[in-house]
C-alpha positions as a Markdown table, in Angstrom:
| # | Residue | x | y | z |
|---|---|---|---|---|
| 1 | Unk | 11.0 | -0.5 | -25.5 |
| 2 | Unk | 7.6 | -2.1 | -25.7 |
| 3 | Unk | 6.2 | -2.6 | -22.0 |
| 4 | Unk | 3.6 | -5.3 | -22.8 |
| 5 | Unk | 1.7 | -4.1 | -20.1 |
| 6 | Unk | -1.7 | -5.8 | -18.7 |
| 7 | Unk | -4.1 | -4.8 | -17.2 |
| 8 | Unk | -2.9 | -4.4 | -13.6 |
| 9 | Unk | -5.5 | -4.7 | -10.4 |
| 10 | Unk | -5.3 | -4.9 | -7.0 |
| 11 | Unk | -7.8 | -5.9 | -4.4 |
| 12 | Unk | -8.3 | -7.0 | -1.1 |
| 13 | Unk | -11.0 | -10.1 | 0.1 |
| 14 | Unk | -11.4 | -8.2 | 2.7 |
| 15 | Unk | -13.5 | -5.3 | 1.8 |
| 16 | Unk | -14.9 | -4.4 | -2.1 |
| 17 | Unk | -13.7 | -1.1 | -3.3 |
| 18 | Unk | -15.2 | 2.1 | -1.9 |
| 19 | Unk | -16.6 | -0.1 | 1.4 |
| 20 | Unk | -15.7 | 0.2 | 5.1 |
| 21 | Unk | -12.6 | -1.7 | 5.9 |
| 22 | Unk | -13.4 | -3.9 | 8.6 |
| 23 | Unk | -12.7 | -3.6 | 11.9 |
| 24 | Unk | -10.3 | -6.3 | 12.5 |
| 25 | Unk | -8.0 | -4.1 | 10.3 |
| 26 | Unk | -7.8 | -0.9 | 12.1 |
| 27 | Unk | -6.3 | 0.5 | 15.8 |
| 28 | Unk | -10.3 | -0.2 | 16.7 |
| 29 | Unk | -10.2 | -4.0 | 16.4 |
| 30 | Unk | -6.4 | -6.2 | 16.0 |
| 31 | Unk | -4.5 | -3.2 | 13.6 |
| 32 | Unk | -2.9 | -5.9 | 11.2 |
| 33 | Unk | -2.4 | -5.5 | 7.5 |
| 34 | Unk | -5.5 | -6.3 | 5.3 |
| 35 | Unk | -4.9 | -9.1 | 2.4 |
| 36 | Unk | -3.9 | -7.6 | -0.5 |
| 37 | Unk | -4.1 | -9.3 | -3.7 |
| 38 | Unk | -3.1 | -7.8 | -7.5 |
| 39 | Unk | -3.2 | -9.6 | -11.1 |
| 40 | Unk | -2.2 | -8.4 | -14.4 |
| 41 | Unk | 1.1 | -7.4 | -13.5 |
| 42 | Unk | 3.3 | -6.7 | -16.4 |
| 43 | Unk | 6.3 | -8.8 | -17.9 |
| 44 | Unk | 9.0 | -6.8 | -17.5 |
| 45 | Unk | 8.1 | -5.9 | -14.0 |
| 46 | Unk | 11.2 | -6.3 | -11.6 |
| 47 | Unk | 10.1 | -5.6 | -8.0 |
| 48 | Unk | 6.4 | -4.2 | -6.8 |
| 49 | Unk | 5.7 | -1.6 | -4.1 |
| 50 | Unk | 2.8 | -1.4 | -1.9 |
| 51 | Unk | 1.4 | 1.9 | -0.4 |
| 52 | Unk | -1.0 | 2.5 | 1.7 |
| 53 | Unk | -2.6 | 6.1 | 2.2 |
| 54 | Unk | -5.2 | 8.6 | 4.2 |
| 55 | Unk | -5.4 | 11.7 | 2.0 |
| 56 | Unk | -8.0 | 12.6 | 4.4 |
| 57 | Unk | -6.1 | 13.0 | 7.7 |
| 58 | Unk | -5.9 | 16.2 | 8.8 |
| 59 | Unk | -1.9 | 16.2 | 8.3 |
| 60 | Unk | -0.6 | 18.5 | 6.1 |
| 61 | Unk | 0.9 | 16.0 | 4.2 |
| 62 | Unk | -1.6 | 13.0 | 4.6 |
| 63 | Unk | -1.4 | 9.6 | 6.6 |
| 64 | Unk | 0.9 | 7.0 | 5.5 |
| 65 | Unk | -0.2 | 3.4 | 6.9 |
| 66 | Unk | 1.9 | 1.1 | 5.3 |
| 67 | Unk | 5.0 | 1.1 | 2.8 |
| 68 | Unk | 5.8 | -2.6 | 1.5 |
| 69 | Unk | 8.5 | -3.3 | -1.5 |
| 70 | Unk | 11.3 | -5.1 | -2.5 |
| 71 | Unk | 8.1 | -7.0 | -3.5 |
| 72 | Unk | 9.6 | -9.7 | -6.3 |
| 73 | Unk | 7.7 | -9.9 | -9.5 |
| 74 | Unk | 6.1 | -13.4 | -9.3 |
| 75 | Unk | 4.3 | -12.5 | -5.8 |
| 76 | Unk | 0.8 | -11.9 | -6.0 |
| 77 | Unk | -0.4 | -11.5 | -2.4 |
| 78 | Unk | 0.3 | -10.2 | 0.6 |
| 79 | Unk | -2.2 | -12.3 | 3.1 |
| 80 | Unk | -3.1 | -10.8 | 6.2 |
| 81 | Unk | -0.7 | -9.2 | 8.4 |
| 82 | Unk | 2.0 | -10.6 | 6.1 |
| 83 | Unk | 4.2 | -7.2 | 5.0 |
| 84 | Unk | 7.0 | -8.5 | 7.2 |
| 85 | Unk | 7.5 | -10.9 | 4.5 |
| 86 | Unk | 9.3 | -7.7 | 2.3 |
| 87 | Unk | 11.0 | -5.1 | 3.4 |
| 88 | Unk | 8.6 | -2.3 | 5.5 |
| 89 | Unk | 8.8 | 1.5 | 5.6 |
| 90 | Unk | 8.7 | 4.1 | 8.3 |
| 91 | Unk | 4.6 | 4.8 | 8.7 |
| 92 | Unk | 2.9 | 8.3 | 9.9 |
| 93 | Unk | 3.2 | 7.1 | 13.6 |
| 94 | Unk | 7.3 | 6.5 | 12.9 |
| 95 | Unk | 7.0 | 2.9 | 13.1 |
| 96 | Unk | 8.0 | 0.0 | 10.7 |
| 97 | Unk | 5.0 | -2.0 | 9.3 |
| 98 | Unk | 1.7 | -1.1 | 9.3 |
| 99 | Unk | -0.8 | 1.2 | 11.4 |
| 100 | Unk | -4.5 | 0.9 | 10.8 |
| 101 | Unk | -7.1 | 3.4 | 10.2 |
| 102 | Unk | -7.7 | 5.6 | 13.2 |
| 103 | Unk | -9.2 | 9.1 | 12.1 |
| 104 | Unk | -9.9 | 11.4 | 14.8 |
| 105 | Unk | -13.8 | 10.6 | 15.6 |
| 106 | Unk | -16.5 | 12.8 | 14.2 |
| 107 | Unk | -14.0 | 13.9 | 11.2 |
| 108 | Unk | -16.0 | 11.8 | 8.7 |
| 109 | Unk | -15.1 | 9.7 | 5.9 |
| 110 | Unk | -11.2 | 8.4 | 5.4 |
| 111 | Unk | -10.4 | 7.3 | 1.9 |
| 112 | Unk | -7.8 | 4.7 | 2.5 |
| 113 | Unk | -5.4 | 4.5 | -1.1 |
| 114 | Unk | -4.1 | 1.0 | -1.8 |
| 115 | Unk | -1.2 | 1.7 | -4.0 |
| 116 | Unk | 0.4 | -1.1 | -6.1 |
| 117 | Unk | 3.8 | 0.0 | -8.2 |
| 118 | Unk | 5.2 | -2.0 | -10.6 |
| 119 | Unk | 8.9 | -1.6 | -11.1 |
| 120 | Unk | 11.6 | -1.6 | -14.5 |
| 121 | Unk | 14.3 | -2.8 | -12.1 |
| 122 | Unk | 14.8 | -4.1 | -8.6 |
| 123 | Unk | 15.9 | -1.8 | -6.6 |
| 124 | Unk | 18.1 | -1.9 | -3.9 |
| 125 | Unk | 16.4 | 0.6 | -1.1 |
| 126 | Unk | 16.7 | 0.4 | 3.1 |
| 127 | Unk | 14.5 | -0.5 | 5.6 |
| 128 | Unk | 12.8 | 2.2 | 6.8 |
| 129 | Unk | 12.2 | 4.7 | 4.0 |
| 130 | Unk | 9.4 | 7.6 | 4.3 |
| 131 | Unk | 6.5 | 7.8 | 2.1 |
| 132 | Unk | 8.4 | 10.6 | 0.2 |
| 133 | Unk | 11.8 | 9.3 | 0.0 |
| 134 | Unk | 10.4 | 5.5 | -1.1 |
| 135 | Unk | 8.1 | 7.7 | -3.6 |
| 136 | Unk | 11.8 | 9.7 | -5.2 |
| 137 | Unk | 13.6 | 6.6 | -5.6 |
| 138 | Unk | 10.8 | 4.4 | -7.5 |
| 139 | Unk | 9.4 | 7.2 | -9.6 |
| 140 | Unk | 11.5 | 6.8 | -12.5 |
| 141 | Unk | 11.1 | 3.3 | -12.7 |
| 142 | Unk | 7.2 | 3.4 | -12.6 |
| 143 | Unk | 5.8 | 1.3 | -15.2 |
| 144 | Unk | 2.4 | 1.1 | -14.1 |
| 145 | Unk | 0.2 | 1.2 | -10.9 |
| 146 | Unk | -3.3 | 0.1 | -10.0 |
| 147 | Unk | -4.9 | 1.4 | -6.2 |
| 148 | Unk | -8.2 | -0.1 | -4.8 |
| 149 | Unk | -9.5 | 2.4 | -1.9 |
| 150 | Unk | -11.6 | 1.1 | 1.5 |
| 151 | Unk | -13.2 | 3.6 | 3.9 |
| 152 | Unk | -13.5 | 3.9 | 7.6 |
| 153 | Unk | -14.6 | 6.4 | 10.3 |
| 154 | Unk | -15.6 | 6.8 | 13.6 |
């Protein structure tokens, strides 16, 4: 099967790559979702998935801060504080939705992961799915995936 894949980007006009996120984003300032924006998604996509991530936090297994999909292909947004739109997974706090960034103060640097997915097929998945049950199901039908990473501390 030939994928005819592009070249898949995601972004957010809220922050460049590698820069602070700002405030208004995080448990600091009004903790909604950051616009997320993504081109080059390819043809055969069926359904997108949106991740967000702190491998920093001192959590054994990380901090998720958002878990978006059921995306359909033709979407190429989310705009701010608009995941409700698609179905939400459980975050790190055991909440639906998103959390902002809140590392413990002094603990330096977070690198927060902007995961886009694209999908072979639409799947068919809960409300409410972990980071590590969402990541099972969708990792066989992976065809490609793009991340854009802000940054925050206290």
């Amino acid at each position: 099967m030939k994928l005819n894949i592009k070249d898949l980007r995601i972004s957010s006009p809220a922050f460049e790559p590698l820069t602070r996120i700002p405030d208004r984003y995080t448990s600091k300032g009004e903790n909604i979702s950051p616009p997320i924006a993504w081109t080059g998604v390819p043809t055969n996509t069926q359904q997108l998935v949106l991740i967000c991530y702190d491998p920093d936090a001192p959590l054994a297994r990380g901090f998720t801060h958002w878990l978006v999909y059921g995306i359909p292909p033709d979407v190429n947004a989310i705009g701010e504080g608009g995941g409700s739109r698609f179905t939400e997974g459980i975050n790190s706090i055991e909440s639906i939705g998103y959390t902002g960034p809140a590392p413990p103060p002094g603990h330096g640097l977070h690198h927060y992961y902007f995961w886009l997915y694209t999908l072979d097929t639409a799947l068919d998945l809960a409300p409410g799915l972990d980071r590590e049950r969402l990541l099972d199901r969708i990792a066989p039908h992976i065809i490609e995936q793009a991340r854009s990473i802000g940054t925050y501390e206290l």
